[in-house]
C-alpha positions as CSV (number, residue, x, y, z in Angstrom):
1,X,170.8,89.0,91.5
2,X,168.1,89.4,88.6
3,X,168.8,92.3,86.6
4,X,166.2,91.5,83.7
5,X,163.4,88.8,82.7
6,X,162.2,88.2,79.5
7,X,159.3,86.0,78.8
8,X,155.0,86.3,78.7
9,X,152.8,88.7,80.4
10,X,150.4,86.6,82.9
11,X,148.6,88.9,84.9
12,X,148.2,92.5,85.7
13,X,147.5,94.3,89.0
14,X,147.3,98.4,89.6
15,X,151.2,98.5,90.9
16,X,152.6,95.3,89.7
17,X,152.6,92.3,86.9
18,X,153.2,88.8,86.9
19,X,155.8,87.5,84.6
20,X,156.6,83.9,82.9
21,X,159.8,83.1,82.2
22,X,159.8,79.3,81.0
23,X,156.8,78.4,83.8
24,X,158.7,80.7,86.6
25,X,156.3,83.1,87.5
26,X,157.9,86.5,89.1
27,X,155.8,89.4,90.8
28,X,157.8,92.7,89.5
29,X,156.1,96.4,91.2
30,X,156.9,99.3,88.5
31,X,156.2,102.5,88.8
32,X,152.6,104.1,86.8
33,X,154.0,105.3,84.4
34,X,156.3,101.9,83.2
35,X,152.6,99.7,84.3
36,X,151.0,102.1,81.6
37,X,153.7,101.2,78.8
38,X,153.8,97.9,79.2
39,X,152.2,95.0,77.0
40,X,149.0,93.4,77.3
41,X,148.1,89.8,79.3
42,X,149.7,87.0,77.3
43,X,152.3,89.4,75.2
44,X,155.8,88.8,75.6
45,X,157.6,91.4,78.0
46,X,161.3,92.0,78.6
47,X,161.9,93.9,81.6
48,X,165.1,96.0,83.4
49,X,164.4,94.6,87.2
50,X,166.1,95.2,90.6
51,X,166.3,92.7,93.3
52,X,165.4,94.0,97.3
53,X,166.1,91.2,99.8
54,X,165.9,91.5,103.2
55,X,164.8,89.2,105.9
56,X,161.2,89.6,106.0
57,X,160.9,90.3,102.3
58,X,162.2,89.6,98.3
59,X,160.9,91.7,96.1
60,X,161.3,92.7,92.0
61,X,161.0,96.0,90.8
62,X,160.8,96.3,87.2
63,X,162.1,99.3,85.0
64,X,161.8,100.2,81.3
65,X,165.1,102.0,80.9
66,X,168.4,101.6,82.6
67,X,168.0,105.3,83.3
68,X,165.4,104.9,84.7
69,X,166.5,101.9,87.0
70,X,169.5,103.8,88.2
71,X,167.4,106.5,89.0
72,X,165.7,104.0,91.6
73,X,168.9,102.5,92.5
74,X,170.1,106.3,93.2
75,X,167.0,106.9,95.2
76,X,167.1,104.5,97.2
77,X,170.5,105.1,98.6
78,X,169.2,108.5,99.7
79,X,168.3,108.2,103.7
80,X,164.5,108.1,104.1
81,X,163.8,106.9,100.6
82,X,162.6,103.2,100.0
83,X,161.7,101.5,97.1
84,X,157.8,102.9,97.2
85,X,158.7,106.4,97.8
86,X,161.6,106.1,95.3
87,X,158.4,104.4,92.4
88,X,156.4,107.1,93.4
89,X,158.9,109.8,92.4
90,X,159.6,107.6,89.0
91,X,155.3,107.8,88.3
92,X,155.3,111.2,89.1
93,X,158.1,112.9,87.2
94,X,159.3,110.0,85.1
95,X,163.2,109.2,84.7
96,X,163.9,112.3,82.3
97,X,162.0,114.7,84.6
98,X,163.9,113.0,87.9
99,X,167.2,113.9,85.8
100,X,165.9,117.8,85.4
101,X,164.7,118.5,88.7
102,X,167.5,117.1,90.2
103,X,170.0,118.7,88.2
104,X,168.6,122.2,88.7
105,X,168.2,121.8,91.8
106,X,164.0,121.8,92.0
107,X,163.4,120.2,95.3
108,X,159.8,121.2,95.2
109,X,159.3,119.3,91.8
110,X,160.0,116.3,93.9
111,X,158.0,117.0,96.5
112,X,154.8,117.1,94.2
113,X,155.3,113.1,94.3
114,X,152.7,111.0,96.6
115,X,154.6,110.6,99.8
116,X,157.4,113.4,99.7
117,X,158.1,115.5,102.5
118,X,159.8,119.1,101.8
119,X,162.7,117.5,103.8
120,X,163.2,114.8,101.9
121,X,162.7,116.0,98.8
122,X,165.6,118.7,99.6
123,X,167.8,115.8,101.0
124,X,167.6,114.2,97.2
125,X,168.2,117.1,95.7
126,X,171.4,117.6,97.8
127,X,172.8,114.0,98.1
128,X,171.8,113.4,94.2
129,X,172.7,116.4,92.6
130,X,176.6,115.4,91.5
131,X,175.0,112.3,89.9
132,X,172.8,113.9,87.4
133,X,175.4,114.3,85.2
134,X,176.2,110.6,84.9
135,X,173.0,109.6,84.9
136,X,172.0,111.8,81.8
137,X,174.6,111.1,80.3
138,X,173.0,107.5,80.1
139,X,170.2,108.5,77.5
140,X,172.7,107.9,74.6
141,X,173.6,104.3,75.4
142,X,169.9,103.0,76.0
143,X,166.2,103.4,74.0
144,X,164.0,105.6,75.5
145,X,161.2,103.4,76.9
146,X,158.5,106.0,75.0
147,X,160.1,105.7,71.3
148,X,158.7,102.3,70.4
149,X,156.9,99.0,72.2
150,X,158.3,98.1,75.2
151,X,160.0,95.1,73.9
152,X,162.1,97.9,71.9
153,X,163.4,98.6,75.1
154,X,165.2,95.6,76.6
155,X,167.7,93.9,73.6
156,X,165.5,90.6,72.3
157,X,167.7,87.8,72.3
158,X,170.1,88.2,69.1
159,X,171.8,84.7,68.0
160,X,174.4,87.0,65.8
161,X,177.8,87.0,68.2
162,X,178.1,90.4,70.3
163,X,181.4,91.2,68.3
164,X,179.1,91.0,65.5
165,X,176.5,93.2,66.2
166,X,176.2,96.5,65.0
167,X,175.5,99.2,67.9
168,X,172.2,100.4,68.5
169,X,171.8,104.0,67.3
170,X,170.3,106.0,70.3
171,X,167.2,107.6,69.9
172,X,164.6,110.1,72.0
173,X,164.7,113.1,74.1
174,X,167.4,111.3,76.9
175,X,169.4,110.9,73.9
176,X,169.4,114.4,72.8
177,X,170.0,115.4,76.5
178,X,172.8,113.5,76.9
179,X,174.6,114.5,73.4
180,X,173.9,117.9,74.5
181,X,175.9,117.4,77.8
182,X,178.5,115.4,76.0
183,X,179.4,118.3,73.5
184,X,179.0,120.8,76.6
185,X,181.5,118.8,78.5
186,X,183.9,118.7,75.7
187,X,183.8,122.8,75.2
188,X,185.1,122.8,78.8
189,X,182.0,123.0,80.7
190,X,181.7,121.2,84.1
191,X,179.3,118.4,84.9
192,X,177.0,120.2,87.3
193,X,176.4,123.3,85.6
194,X,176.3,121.3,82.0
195,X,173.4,119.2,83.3
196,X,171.3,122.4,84.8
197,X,171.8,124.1,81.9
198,X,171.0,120.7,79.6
199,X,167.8,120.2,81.7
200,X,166.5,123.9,81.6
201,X,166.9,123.8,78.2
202,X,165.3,120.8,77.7
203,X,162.3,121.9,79.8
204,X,162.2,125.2,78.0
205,X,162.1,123.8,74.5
206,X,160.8,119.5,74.6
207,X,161.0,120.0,71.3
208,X,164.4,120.8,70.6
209,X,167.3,119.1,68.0
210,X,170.3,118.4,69.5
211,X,171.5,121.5,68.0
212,X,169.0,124.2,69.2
213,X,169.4,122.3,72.8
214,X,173.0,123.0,72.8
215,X,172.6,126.6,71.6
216,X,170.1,126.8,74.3
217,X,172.2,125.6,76.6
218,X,175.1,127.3,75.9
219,X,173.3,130.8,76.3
220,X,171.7,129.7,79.8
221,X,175.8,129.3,80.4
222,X,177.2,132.6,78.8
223,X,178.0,135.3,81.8
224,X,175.3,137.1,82.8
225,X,175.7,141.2,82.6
């Protein structure tokens, strides 16, 4: 299984990119929104991917974030949902806005996406709704894909031993989102109602510290009456 590539930008097409990794060229599909951060012909890329094979067909799919590949990977499992209805979803809402309508429950964000049925988009929101939480919680482990170049994203090769290395302070909105959860979680809170909370804040005020998020948060929570 390939789970990332690293090497030169060689061409460009509207839904996917050629890569070269030490003559190997590999065709990875992305969704509009990673196509529109990614480098230039003849820059070096480095690139999350995810591997379909099936009989008739091997294909890459390339990803920015590990949220945002897990996102597809969670997609995907849902019945009805393939990997172009699942890219689709990713260009139209992005991973962070996946992660809100999912966790409060907005089936009919999703089904503003090219190619999503009412149906469908409810039978996401259903099957996916429990993994919100763990999915958000991802922002403070990985780069947001929108804080710096792409090759910001995806570690560069680091000759310093991995014992060595000092960890890479997290950084962006997914970040703040999933320190927000974190603290909610540890005030008692449970994981489904944290992340709806989390992501109504977060819509509410894009803006927001981790602080004010939380505060935000926790008065979405407080009983009502």
């Amino acid at each position: 299984m390939i789970g990332k590539l690293s090497g030169r930008l060689d061409y460009r097409a509207a839904d996917h990119v050629l890569i070269d990794v030490r003559g190997v060229g590999y065709l990875v599909y992305c969704s509009d929104r990673t196509m529109a951060a990614l480098p230039g012909v003849g820059e070096a890329i480095s690139i999350y991917t995810d591997m379909v094979v099936r009989e008739d067909l091997m294909q890459l799919y390339g990803f920015l974030s590990l949220v945002e590949k897990e996102w597809h990977r969670l997609l995907c499992s849902v019945q009805g949902v393939g990997a172009k209805v699942s890219l689709a979803i990713l260009s139209a809402l992005g991973p962070d806005g996946v992660s809100r309508a999912i966790a409060l429950g907005d089936w009919a964000t999703v089904k503003a996406a090219k190619g999503v049925g009412p149906k469908t988009a409810q039978r996401i929101v259903l099957d996916l709704k429990d993994k919100a939480p763990g999915v958000m919680a991802m922002g403070g482990t990985v780069t947001e894909a929108m804080d710096g170049p792409a090759l910001d994203v995806v570690e560069p090769a680091d000759p310093t031993p991995l014992a060595k290395r000092a960890p890479k302070p997290p950084s962006g909105a997914a970040a703040t989102s999933a320190n927000a959860l974190s603290a909610l979680a540890n005030l008692g809170y449970g994981p489904s109602d944290a992340a709806a909370a989390v992501a109504e804040a977060a819509a509410n005020l894009p803006d927001a510290g981790e602080t004010d998020l939380i505060r935000a948060a926790l008065k979405l929570l407080a009983p009502k009456g």
